[in-house]
C-alpha positions as CSV (number, residue, x, y, z in Angstrom):
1,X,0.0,0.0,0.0
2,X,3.0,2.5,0.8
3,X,4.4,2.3,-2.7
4,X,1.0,2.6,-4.0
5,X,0.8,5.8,-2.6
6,X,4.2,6.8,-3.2
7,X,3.6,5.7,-7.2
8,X,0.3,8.1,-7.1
9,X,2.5,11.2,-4.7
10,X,4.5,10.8,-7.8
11,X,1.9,10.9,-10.8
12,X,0.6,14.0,-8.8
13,X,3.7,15.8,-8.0
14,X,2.2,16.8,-4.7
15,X,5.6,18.0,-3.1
16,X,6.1,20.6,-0.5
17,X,5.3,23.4,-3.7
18,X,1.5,22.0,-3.3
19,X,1.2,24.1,0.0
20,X,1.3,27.5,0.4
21,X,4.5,28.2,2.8
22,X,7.1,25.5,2.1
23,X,9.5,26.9,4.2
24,X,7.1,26.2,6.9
25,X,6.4,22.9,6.1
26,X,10.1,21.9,5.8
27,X,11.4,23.8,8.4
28,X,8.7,22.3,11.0
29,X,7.3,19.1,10.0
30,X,9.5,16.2,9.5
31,X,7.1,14.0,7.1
32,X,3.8,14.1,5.5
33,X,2.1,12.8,8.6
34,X,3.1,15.9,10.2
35,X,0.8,18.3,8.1
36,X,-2.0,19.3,9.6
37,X,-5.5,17.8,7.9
38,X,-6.0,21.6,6.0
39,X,-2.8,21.0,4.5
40,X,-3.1,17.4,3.9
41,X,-6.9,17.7,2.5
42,X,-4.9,20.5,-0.1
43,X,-2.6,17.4,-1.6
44,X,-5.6,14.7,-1.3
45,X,-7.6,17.8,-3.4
46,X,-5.3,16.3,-6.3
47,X,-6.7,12.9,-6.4
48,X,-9.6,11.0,-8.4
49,X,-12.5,9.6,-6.2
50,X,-10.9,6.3,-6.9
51,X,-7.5,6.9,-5.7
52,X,-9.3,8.2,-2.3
53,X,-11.1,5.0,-2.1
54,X,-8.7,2.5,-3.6
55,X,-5.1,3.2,-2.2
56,X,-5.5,6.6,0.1
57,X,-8.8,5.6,2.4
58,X,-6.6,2.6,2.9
59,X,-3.3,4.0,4.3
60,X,-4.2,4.5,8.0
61,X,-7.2,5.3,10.2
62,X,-6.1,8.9,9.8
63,X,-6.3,8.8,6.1
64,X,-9.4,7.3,6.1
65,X,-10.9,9.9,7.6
66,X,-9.7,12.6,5.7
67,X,-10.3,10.9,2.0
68,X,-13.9,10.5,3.6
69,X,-14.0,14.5,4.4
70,X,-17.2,15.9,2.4
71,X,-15.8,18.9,1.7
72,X,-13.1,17.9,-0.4
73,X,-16.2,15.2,-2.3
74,X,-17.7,18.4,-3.0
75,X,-15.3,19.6,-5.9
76,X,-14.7,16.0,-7.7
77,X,-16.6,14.6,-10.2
78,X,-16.5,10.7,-11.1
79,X,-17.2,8.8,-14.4
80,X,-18.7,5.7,-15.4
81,X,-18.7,4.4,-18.9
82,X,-18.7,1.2,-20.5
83,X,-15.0,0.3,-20.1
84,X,-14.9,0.9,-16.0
85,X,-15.2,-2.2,-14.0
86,X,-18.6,-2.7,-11.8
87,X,-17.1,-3.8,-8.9
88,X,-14.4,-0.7,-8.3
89,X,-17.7,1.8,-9.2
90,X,-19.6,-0.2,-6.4
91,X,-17.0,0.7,-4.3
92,X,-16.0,4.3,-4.6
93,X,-20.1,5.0,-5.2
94,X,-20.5,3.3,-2.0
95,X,-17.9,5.3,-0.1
96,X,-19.1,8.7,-1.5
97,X,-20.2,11.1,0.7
98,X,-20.9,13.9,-2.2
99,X,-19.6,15.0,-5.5
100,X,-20.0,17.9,-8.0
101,X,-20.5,16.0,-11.1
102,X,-21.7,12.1,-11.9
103,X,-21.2,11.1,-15.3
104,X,-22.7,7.5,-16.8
105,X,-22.1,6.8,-20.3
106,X,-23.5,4.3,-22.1
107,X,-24.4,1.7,-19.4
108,X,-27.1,-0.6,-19.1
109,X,-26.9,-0.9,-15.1
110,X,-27.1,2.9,-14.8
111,X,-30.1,2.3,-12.4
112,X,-28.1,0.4,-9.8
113,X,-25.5,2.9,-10.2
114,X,-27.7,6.0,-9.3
115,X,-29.2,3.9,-6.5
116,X,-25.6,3.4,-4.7
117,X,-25.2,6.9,-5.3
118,X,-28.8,7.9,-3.1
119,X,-27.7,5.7,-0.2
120,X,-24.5,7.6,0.4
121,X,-23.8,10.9,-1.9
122,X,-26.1,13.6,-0.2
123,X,-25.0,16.1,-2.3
124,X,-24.8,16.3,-6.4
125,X,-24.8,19.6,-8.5
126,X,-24.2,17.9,-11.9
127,X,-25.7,14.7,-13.3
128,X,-24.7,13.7,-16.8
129,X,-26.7,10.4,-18.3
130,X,-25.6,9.6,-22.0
131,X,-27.3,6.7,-23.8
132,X,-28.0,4.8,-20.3
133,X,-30.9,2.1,-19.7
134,X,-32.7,3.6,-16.9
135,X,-34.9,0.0,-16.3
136,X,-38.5,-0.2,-16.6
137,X,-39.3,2.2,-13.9
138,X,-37.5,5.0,-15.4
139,X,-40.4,7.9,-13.5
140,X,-39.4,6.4,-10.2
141,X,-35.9,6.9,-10.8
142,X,-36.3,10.3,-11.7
143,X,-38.5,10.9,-9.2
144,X,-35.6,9.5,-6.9
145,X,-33.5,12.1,-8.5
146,X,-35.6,15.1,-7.7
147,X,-35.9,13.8,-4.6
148,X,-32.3,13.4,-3.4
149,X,-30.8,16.3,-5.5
150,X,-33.8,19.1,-5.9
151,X,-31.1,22.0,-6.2
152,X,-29.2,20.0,-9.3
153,X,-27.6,22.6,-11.8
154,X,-27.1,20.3,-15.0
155,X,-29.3,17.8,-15.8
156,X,-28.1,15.8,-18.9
157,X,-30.7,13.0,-20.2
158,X,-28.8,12.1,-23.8
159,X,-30.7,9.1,-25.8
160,X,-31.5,7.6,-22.6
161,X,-34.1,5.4,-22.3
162,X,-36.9,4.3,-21.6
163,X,-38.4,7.8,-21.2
164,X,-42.3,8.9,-20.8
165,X,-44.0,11.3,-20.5
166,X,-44.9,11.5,-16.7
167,X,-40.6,11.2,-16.2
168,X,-40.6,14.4,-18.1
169,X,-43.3,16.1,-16.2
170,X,-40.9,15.8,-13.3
171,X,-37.9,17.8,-14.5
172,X,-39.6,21.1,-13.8
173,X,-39.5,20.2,-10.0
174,X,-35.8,21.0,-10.4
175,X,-36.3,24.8,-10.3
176,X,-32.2,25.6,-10.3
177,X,-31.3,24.3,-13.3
178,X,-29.2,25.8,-15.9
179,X,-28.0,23.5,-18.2
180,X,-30.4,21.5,-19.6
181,X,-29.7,18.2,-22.4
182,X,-32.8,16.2,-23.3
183,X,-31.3,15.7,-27.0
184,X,-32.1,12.6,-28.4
185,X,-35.1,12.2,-26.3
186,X,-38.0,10.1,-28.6
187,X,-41.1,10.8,-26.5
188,X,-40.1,14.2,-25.3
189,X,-42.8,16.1,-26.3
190,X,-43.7,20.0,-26.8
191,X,-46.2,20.3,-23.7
192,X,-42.9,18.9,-21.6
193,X,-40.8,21.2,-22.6
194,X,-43.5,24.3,-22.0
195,X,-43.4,23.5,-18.4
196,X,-39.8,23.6,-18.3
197,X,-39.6,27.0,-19.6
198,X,-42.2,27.8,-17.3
199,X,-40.3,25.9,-14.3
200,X,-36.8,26.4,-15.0
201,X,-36.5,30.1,-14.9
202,X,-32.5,30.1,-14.1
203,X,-31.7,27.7,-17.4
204,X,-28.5,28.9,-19.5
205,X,-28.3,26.1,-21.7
206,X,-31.2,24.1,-23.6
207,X,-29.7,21.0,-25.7
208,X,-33.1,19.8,-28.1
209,X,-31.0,18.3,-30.8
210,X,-33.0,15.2,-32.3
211,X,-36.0,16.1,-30.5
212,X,-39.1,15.8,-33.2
213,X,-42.1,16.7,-31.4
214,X,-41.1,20.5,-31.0
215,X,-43.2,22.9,-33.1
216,X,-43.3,26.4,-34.3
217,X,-45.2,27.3,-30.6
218,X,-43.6,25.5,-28.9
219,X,-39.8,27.1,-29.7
220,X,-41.8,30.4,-29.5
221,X,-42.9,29.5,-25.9
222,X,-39.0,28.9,-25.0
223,X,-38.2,32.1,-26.4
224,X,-40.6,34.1,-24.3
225,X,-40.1,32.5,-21.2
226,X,-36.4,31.7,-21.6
227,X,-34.5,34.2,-24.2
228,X,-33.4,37.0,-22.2
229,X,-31.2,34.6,-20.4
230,X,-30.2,31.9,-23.4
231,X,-26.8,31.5,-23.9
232,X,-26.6,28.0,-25.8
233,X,-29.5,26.7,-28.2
234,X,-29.6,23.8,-30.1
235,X,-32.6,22.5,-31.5
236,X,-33.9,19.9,-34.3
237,X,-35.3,21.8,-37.4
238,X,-37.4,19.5,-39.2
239,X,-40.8,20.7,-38.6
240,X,-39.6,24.2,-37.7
241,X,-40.2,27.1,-40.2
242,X,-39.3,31.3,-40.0
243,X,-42.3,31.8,-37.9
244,X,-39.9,29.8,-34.6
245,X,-36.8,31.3,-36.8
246,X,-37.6,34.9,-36.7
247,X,-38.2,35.0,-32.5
248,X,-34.7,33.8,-32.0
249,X,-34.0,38.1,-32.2
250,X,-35.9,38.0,-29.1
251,X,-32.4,35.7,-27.2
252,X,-30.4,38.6,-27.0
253,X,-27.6,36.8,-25.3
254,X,-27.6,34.2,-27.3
255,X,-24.0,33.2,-27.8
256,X,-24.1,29.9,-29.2
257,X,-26.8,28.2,-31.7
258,X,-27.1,25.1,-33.4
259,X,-30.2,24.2,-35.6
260,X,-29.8,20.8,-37.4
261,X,-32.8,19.4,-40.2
262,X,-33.3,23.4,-40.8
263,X,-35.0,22.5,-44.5
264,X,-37.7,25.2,-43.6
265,X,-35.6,28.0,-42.7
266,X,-35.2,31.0,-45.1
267,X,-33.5,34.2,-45.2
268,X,-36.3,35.7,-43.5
269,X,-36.0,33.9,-40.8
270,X,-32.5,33.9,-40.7
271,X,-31.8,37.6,-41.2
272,X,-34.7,38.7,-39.0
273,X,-34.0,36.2,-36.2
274,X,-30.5,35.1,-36.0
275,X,-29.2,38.3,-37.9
276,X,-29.8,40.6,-35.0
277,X,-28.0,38.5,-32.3
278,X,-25.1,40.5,-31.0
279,X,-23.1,38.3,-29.0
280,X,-23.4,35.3,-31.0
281,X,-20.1,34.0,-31.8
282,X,-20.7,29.7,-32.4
283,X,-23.6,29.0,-35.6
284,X,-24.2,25.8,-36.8
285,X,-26.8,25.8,-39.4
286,X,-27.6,21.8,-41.1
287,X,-29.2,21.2,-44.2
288,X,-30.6,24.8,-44.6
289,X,-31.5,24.0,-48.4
290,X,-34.0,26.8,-48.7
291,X,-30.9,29.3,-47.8
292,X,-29.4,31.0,-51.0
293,X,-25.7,32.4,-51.5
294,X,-26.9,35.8,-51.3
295,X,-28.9,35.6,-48.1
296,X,-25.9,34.0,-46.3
297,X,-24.0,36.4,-47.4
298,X,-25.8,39.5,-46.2
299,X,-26.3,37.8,-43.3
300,X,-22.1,37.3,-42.5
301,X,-21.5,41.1,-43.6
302,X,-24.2,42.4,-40.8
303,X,-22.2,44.1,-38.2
304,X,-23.8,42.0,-34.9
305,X,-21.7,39.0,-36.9
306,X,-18.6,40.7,-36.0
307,X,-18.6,38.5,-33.6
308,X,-18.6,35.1,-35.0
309,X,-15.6,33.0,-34.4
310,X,-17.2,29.3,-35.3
311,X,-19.4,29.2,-38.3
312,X,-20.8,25.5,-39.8
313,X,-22.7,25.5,-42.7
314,X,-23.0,21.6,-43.2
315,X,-25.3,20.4,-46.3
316,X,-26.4,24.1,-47.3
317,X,-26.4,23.3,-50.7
318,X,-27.0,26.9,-52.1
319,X,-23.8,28.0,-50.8
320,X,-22.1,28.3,-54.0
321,X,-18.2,29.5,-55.2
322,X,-19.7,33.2,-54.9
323,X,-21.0,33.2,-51.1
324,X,-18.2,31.3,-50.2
325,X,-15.6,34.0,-51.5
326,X,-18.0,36.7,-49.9
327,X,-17.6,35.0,-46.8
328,X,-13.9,34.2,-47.1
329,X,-13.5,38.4,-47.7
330,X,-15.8,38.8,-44.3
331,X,-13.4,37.0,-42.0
332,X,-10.2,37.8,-43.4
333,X,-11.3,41.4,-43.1
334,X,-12.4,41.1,-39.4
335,X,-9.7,39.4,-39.2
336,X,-7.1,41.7,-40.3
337,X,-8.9,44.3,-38.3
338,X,-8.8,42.4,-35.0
339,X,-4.6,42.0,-35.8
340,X,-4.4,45.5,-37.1
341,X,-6.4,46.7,-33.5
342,X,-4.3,44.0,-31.2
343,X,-0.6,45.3,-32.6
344,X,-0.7,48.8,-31.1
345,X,-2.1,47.3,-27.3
346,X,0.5,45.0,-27.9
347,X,3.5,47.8,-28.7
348,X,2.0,49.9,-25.7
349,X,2.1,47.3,-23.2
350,X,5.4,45.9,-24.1
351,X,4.3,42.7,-25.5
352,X,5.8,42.8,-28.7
353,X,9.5,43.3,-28.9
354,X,12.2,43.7,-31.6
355,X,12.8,41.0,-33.7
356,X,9.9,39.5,-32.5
């Protein structure tokens, strides 16, 4: 066990540097055992929930203790995906006494996994569920997770499954949210995600990608309940036209959108809706057939797209030779303007320097 811990000391370079007065430390503490617990719950701050359960919890009663403390469980975060082994998740799940963040990906026993988790993590601020079987009773376990964790922050639901209707209806119960993923969800459907707008008044971030029950009123509904705060949106398209299009003016801190399926979209709607948006700076437009060169280009030479530092236009098959040199001209002249504007900063604050 000592070299184990002396391997993983190692991996983490947690030397005398770790703590804040190393004269201190080497002037009046002989060993590591010396150090107060602050000082030795700093260098355990360094480690993975499984190297607390696995090889430090085991080191001396002391230890135990400390790799127990809540307060350092409160800033890790611990993973599960199809390549971890059952039995060491068991463990460190068991031992848990909180965490920030719980990701599952891709497991078919993510049930008994959240169930360890109830019996000994009292505290969770993230939960992150990617392509999980959640068993038959799929409401009861999200009942369980409003229940143990009602002030959760990021919720992520990704192609997990089986879903219905009444487990949606209890998301809105979870009134701090601010990141919110449901993409991929079959039977999510426009009434659910009404109530969450209505519910989740603190949400950020709204992931609807592959969700095909969303309509025109139901994005508007979002919009008004949700826009003056929406800083991420991604949504499925395909039965969306410029009527849901043209409110997206209305997310006016909208930094980052991603419409996929967007056959319906036009240049109205994407001059009078996304055109306005000041601080968007990520666009992702899919399949926006209906969207001539022309329109794209007017839209890129609007000056709120000054800020626009990631732009995919994936399957927009009107995008020809001519809106792809218009575009081309746009960024290499914001471009050159950003350079020309950074140089004298630069000069003034002594970054640049001859020969440099």
């Amino acid at each position: 066990m000592t070299s184990a811990l002396l391997s993983l000391l190692e991996e983490k370079r947690v030397t005398s540097d770790t703590i804040s007065k190393p004269s201190l430390v080497t002037s009046k503490f002989k060993s590591i055992n010396d150090f107060p617990d602050e000082l030795l719950l700093k260098i355990l701050s360094h480690f993975r929930p499984e190297e607390l359960c696995l090889v430090i919890a085991q080191v001396c009663e002391r230890w135990n203790a400390l790799a127990r403390d809540v307060t350092l469980w409160k800033s890790l975060s611990y993973r599960c995906d199809k390549y971890s082994e059952f039995s060491k998740d068991v463990q460190v799940l068991a031992e848990a006494p909180a965490l920030h963040s719980f990701i599952i990906d891709n497991r078919d026993d993510a049930f008994q996994l959240l169930e360890l988790l109830f019996d000994s993590c009292g505290c969770l601020k993230k939960l992150n569920l990617r392509f999980c079987s959640l068993s038959e009773d799929s409401t009861g376990l999200l009942a369980s997770i409003v229940a143990f964790y009602p002030n959760l922050e990021e919720l992520t639901l990704k192609g997990c499954f089986p879903l219905t209707e009444a487990g949606y209806s209890l998301i809105p119960r979870l009134k701090k949210l601010s990141v919110l993923d449901l993409s991929h969800s079959e039977e999510l459907s426009g009434k659910a995600v009404r109530l969450i707008a209505e519910s989740c008044q603190h949400l950020k971030k709204l992931n609807l990608d592959d969700v095909r029950k969303i309509s025109d009123d139901d994005v508007v509904h979002i919009i008004k309940k949700l826009g003056s705060q929406l800083i991420t949106l991604i949504l499925d398209g395909e039965d969306l036209t410029d009527v849901a299009f043209s409110n997206l003016s209305n997310c006016v801190r909208l930094q980052e959108l991603e419409v996929s399926f967007c056959d319906q979209m036009t240049n109205k709607g994407l001059l009078k809706g996304i055109g306005s948006l000041q601080q968007l700076h990520s666009l992702h437009l899919k399949k926006g057939h209906n969207l001539t060169a022309r329109g794209l280009s007017m839209f890129l030479h609007r000056p709120a797209m000054a800020c626009m530092v990631c732009l995919n236009l994936s399957e927009c098959s009107s995008l020809d030779d001519y809106g792809l040199e218009r575009i081309a001209n746009r960024y290499w002249l914001l471009c050159t303007s950003a350079f020309s504007s950074a140089i004298p900063q630069a000069i003034e604050s002594g970054a640049v320097q001859q020969g440099v």
